[in-house]
C-alpha positions in Angstrom: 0.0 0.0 0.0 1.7 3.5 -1.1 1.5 6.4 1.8 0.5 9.5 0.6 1.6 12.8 2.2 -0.4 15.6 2.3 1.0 19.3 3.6 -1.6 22.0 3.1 -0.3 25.4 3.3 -2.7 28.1 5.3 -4.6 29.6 2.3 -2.9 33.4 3.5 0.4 32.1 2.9 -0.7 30.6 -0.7 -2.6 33.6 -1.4 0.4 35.9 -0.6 2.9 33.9 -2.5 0.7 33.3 -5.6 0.5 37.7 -5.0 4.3 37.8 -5.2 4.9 35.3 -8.5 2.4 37.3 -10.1 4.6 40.5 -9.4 7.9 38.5 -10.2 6.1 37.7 -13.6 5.4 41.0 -14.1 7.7 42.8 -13.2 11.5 41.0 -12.8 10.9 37.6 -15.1 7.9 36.8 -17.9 9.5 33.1 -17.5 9.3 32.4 -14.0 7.0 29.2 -13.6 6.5 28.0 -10.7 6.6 24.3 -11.3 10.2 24.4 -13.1 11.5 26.5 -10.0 10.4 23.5 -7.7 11.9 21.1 -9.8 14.8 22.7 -9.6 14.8 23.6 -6.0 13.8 19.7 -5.6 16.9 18.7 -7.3 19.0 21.5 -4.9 18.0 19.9 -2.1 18.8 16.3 -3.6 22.5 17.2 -4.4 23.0 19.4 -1.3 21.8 17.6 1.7 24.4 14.7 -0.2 27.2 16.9 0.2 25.9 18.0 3.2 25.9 14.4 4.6 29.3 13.5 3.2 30.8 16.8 4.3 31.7 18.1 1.0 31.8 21.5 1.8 34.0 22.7 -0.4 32.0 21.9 -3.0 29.0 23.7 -1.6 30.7 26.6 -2.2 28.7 28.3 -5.4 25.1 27.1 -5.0 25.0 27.7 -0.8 25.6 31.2 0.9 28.9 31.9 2.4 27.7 33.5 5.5 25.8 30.0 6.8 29.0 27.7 4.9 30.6 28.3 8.4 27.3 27.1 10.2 26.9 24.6 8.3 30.5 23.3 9.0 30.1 23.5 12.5 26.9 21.8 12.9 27.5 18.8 10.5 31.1 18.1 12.4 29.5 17.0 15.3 26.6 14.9 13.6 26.5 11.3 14.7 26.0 8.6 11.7 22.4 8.3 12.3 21.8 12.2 11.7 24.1 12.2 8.5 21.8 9.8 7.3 18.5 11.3 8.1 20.3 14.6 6.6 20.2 13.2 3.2 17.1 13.7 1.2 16.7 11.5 -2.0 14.4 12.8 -4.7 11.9 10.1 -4.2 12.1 10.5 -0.8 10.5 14.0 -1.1 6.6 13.1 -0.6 6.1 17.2 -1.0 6.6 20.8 -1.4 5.8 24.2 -1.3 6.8 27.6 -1.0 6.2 28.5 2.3 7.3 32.5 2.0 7.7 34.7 -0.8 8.9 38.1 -0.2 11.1 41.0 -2.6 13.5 43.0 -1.6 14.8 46.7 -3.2 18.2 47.3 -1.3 20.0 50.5 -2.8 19.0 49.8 -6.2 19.2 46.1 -6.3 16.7 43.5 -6.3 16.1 40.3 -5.1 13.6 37.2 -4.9 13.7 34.8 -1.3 11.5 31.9 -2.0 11.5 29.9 1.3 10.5 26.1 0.4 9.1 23.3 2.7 10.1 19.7 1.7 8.4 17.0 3.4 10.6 13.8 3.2 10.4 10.5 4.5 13.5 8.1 5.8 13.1 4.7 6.3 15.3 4.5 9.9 15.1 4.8 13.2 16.8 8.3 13.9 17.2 7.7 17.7 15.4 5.1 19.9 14.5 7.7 22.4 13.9 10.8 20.1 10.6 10.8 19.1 9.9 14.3 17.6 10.4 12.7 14.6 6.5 12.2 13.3 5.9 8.3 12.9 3.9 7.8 9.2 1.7 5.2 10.9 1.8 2.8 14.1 1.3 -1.0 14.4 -0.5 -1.5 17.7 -0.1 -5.9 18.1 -1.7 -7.0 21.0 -0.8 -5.5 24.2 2.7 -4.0 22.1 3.2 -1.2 20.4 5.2 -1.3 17.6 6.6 2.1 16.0 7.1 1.7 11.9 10.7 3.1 11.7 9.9 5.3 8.7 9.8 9.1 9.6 8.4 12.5 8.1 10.7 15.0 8.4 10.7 18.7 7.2 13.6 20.8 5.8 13.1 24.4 4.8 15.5 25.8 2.1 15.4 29.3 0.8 16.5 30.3 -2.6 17.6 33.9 -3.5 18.3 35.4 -6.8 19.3 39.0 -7.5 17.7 40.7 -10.1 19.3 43.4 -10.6 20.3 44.3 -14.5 23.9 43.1 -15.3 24.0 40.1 -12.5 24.2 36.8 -13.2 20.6 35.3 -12.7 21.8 32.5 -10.0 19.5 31.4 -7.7 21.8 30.6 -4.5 20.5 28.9 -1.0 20.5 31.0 1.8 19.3 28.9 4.5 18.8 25.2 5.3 17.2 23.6 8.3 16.5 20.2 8.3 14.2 19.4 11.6 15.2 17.2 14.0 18.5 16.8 12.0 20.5 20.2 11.4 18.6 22.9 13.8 
């Protein structure tokens, strides 16, 4: 039997983000689509939580934000095997997404797009026996036992920026990652 996630945002939060890729549309790119961004900001996470997990920093270096590479450093040092593990997201782990905050900024001239995504993923393991802010997807209740099913949702938020100012080069580059319950 397949699971199915389901992650509704609050209909404010959709409402105000569909506002702000209307403006981007309108007014900083005709070619923004919404679906192809998530793709590709599916695919970010992908390749960057595997880096992240193998700590490959150095080749983080272009598509994450220097000022949270030394964060980053820091906090996957100390990560035990188990966490590394839950820190990397497969594609097909990803059960859902969504822009979760949408905002653009004017800063002396220059512009720029923040796109904050949720991914909800699911790993098949058993992060810690006694850590159980992880969400269990179901719960096997056999007799008088109760048996936890070792698979885990677990929510990451990435945000994307891009500067659109006229003569930059149109990156998008990530300038925040939190993986819940992992990398906090």
């Amino acid at each position: 039997m397949e699971k199915v996630v389901v992650g509704v945002p609050k209909p404010f939060i959709r409402l105000r983000a569909e506002i702000f890729f209307f403006l981007i549309r309108s007014f900083l790119d005709q070619d923004f689509n919404l679906k192809e961004f998530s793709e590709g900001a599916r695919q970010a996470i992908s390749f960057v939580s595997r880096l992240l997990s193998q700590r490959k920093f150095d080749e983080l270096e272009n598509l994450v934000a220097k000022e949270i590479l030394t964060d980053l450093k820091e906090k996957c040092s100390v990560l035990s095997d188990n966490y590394r593990k839950a820190l990397l997201v497969e594609s097909d782990e990803i059960k859902g997404l969504s822009p979760w905050n949408v905002n653009v900024q004017y800063d002396n001239g220059r512009k720029f797009v923040n796109i904050l995504m949720y991914f909800w993923y699911v790993k098949d393991m058993d992060l810690l026996a006694e850590d159980t802010s992880a969400v269990p997807l179901f719960q096997v209740v056999y007799g008088n036992h109760n048996i936890m099913d070792t698979q885990r949702i677990l929510i990451a938020t990435y945000e994307f920026t891009r500067e659109f100012t006229q003569g930059v080069k149109p990156d998008w580059i990530i300038t925040h990652i939190q993986h819940s319950k992992v990398l906090e």
